[in-house]
N, C-alpha and C positions, 0 to 999 in steps of 0.2 A: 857570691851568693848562689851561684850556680843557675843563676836565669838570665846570661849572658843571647847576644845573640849576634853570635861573629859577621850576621849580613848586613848590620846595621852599626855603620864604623863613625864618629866623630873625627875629624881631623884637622887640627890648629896648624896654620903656617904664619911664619914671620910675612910675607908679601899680603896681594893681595888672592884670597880665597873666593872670591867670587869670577875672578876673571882664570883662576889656574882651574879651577871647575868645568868654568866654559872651555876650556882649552884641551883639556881633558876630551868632552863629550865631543867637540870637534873631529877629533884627531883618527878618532877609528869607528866602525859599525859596532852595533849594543850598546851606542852609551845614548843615556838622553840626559841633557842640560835643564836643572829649574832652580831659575832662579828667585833666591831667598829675601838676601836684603845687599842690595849693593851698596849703598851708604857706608855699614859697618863690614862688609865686603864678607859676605853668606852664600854659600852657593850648592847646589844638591847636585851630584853623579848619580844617576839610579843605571844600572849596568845591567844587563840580561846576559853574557856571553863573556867568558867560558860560564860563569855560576852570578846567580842572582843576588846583585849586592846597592845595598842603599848609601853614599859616604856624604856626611854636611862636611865640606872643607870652609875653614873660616879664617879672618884673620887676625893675629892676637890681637886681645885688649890689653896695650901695655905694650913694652918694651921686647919683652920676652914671655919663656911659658907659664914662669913662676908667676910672675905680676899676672900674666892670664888667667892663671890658676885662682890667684887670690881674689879676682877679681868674678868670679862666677856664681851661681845659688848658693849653694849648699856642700858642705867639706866630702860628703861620699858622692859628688859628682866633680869636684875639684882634682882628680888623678889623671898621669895622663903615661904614657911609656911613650918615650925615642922609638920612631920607625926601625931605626937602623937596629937599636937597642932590644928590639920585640924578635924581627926578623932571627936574632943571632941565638938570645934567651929568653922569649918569651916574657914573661911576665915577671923577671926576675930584678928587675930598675925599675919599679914606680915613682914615678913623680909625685910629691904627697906633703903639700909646705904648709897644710893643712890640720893635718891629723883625720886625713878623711879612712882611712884605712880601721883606728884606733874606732871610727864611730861606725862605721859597717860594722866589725865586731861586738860595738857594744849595742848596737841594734837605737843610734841614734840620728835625730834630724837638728844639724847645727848650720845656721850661717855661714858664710863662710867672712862675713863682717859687718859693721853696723852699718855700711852703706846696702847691702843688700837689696830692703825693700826698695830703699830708696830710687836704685836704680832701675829696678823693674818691680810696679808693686804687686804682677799679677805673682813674682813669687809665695808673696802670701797664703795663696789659694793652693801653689805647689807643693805648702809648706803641708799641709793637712793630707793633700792627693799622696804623699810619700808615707806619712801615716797609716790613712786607710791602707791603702792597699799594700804595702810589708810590713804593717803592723809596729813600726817602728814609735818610740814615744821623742817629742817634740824638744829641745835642751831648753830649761828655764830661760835662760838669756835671751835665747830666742824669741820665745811666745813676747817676752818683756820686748823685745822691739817689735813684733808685729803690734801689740797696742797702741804702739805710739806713733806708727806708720798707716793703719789701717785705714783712714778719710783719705788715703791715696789712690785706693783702692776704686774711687768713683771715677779716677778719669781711664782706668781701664776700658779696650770697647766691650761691648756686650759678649761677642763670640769668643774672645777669649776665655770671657769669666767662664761662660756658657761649658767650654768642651774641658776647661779643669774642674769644676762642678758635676757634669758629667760624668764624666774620672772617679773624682771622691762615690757620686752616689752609687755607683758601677761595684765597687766592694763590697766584702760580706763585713767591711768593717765600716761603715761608713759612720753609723751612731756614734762611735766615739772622737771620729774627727769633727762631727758637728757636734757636739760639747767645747771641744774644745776650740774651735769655730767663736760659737756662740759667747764663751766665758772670757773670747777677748776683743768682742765687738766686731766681728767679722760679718756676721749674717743680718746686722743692725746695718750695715753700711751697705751689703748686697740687695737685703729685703727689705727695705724701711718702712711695707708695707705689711709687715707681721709684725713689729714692734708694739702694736696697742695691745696684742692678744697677750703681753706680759701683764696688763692690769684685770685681763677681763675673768671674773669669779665663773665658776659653772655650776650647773644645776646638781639633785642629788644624783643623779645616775653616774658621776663623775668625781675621783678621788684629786683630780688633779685641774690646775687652771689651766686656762685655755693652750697655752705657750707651752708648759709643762707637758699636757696632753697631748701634741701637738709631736713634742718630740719622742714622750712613748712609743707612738702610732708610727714612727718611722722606726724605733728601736724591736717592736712586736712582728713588724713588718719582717726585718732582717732574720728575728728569729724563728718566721713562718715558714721563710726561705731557704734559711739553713738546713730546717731540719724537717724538709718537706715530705718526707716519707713517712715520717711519724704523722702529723696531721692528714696527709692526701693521700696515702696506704698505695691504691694500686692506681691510684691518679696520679702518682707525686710524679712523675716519669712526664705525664702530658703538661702538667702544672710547671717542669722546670723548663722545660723546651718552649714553654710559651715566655713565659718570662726573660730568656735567652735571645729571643728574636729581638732583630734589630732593625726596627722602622727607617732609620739613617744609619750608616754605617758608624760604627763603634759607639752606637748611644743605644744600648738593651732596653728592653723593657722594665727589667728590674730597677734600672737609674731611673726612669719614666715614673715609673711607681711613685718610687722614695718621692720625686718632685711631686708629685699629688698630694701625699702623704703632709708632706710641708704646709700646701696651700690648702687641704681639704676645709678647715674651719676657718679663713684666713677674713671672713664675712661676722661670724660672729660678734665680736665689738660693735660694728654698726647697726645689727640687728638684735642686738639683747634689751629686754623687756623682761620685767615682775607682774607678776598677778599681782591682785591686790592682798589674797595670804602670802607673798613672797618669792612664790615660786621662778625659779628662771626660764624663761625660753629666749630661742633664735629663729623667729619664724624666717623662714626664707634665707638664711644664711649659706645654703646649700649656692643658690643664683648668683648672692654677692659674692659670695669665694668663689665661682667660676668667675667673674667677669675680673676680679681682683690679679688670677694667674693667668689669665688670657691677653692683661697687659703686660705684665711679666715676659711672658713666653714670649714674646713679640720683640720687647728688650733684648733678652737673650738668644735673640735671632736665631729659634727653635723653628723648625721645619713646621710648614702650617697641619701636613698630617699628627704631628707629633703634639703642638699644640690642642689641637681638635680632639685626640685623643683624651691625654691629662684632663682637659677643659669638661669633658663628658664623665668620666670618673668624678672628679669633683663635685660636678652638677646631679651625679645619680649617685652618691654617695649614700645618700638616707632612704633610697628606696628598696632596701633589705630590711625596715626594721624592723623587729617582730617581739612582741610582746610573750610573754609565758603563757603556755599554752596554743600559742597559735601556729600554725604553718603556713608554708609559702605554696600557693596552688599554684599546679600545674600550667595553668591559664596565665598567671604573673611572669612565674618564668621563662614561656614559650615569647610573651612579649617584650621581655630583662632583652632573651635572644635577640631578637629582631632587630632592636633598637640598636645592642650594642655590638651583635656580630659575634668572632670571636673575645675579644677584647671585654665581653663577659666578665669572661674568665679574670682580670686584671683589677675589675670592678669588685667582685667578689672575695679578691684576697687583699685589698684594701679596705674592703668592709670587716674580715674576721680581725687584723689588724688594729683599725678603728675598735671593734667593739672590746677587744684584748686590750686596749688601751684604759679601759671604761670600766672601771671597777668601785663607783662609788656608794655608799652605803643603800640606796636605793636599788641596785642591782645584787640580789640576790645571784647564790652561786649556782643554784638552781635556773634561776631565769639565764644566766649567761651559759651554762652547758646546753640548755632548750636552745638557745637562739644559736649559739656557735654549732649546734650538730644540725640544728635547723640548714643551713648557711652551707655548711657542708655536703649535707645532699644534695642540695641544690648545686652545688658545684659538678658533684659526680655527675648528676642528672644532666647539665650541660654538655658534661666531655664524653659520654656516651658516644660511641658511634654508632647504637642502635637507631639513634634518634635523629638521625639524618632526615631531611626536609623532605619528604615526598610530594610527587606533581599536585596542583591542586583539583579538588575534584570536579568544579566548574571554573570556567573563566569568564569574561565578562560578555561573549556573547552568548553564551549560554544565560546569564545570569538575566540579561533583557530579554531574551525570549522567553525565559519562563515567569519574568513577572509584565512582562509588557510593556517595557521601560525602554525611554529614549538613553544613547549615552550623557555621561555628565558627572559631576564629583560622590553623585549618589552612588553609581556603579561600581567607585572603586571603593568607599568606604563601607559599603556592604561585602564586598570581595574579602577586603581585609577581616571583617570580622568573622565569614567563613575559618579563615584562612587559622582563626584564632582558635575556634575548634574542631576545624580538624588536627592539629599541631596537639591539640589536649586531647585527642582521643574520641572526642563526641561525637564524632560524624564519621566514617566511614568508608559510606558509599556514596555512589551520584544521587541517590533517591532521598537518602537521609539527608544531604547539600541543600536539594530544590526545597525539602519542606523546612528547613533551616531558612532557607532563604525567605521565603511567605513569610514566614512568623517574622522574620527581622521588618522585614517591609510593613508589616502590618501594623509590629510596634512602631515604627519610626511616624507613623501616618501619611506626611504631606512632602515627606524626605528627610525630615531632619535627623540624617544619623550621624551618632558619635561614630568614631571610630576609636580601636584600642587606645586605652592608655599611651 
């Protein structure tokens, strides 16, 4: 396929492959020994000199390489060429008792037999990850034993699931491997904690039920992504580079997303209520679906920053909403900031996402260009680099000399509301600060001040 990467070598041996590894890194300077699994005898060379190379040497499963072969995922990883055979012709002897060669060409994903999952079920999960990301379509017979194998799937440990998951969300194709995911009880056995959102009805602002909605918003998502120039014009550049960044190594932000995207209504069911003319709402379903993927992430032994994140998304998922005709001031947004940092930014393309998702008869096409270009400024308005945080213009002891105040929680919740306009423009100067400051004090009376949202 031409995404080969000669540094990263598989090597099956009749012996044992964990100890000929060791033996290996032994023997001379640049090599370092890790090991795999000794049991089925796995073992890693990672080599720095003469040239930088990674080798699993392992030992066959079976007799020989064909029984090895047979005995592996999938028929386009089941190949293998003689060392000696490589060395002389390259590539010109594959080993192939498969027909893994016939399904590279035909651009598909085959077992390589019906013990497969059996054997390891987190193949399952592989089976979709090879999907996504080359775009390959799945063989009937196939998907027809992941069905029937799929409750195998819970004694996987969590981290496993976790970095194939990661994998699949990581594509620009991921929507389609979560169809197909989903159409064979996969994400019922991973997520058992989304499964009510298949019954739960939605209000009018919504063409689609919860579950249905649910996967739009990760399908809308991918297509914000894609084609991020077109929506984020001269932002789409800061927009993709954020999204690119990786909180833990090889887990982006973009996969980050899609998992929010999953759980953002995951609350809903428990929190749906009618008016008494019929109306639907989910008061507070934003809280429930954070607290619902925060035990999740925890399962899937997700890094607590990477958690905390997602969890935040989720939980500020509804505070973009904007009605026709309205806009987002200044003042909101200066505080969206604060709260969320950069990672704004992650909020906000899961909210145009969301609201792309959202096209129910109640949603005029007018109210959704209002609110999506709404949404959109506000995005540029955040990646500005004009709008860099300038010093503040008092600090806190200025802020008790000028009203006569001892320190204490008053000090800093009047700080912070400075803080809120000068960030909006309304204050300026130190002069314009101290009489901001009076007025606050004077409304608050006895101290009792809010602070921002």
């Amino acid at each position: 396929m031409g995404r080969a990467r000669e540094a990263d070598v598989d090597v099956a041996v009749k012996s044992d492959g964990y100890r000929i590894a060791h033996a290996i890194a032994e023997a001379g300077p640049g090599r370092t020994f890790v090991p795999l699994d000794r049991q089925h005898g796995t073992g890693r060379l990672v080599v720095k000199e003469p040239y930088a190379a990674t080798i699993d040497i392992s030992s066959f499963k079976g007799l020989d390489i064909i029984q090895d072969l047979r005995k592996r995922d999938f028929t386009i990883n089941a190949l293998a060429v003689r060392i000696e055979d490589y060395l002389v012709t390259g590539l010109s002897h594959i080993l192939d008792p498969t027909g893994g060669v016939a399904d590279l060409n035909s651009r598909v994903v085959r077992a390589c037999s019906a013990e497969a999952f059996h054997d390891d079920p987190l193949r399952i999960l592989r089976t979709f990850r090879f999907q996504a990301r080359l775009g390959f379509e799945v063989a009937q017979q196939t998907l027809e034993l992941i069905s029937k194998t799929v409750p195998d799937l819970q004694r996987v440990a969590g981290e496993r699931i976790r970095d194939e998951l990661i994998s699949i969300l990581s594509s620009d194709r991921a929507y389609p491997a979560l169809l197909g995911m989903d159409g064979h009880g996969v994400l019922d056995v991973l997520f058992p904690e989304l499964v009510p959102l298949r019954w739960t009805e939605q209000n009018v602002y919504h063409h689609l039920d919860v579950w249905g909605h649910t996967l739009e918003t990760v399908r809308q998502l991918e297509l914000l992504l894609a084609d991020h120039a077109a929506y984020f014009e001269e932002f789409a550049a800061q927009v993709d580079s954020y999204v690119r960044q990786e909180p833990v190594k090889e887990r982006p932000v973009r996969a980050l997303l899609k998992l929010a995207a999953l759980f953002h209504d995951a609350g809903k069911p428990s929190c749906m209520s009618r008016d008494p003319d019929g109306r639907i709402r989910f008061f507070g379903h934003e809280k429930v679906s954070r607290e619902i993927f925060e035990a999740v992430g925890e399962r899937l032994k997700l890094a607590t920053r990477e958690v905390r994140t997602i969890a935040e998304w989720i939980g500020g998922h509804m505070r973009l909403m904007i009605s026709e005709g309205e806009t987002l001031s200044k003042r909101a947004l200066l505080r969206l900031r604060r709260k969320f940092e950069s990672d704004a930014v992650g909020l906000m393309v899961l909210f145009l996402a969301d609201l792309a998702a959202s096209r129910g008869p109640a949603r005029t096409d007018e109210a959704f260009d209002h609110a999506f270009k709404q949404v959109s400024l506000a995005l540029e308005f955040l990646l500005e680099s004009s709008h860099a945080v300038a010093p503040a213009l008092l600090n806190g002891t200025d802020l008790m000399r000028i009203l006569g105040i001892c320190p204490g929680p008053l000090v800093g919740r009047l700080l912070a509301r400075l803080r809120e306009l000068q960030d909006a423009g309304e204050i300026v100067t130190r002069e314009q600060a101290a009489t901001a400051a009076r007025q606050l004090f004077q409304q608050v009376g006895n101290g009792d001040a809010s602070g921002p949202d």
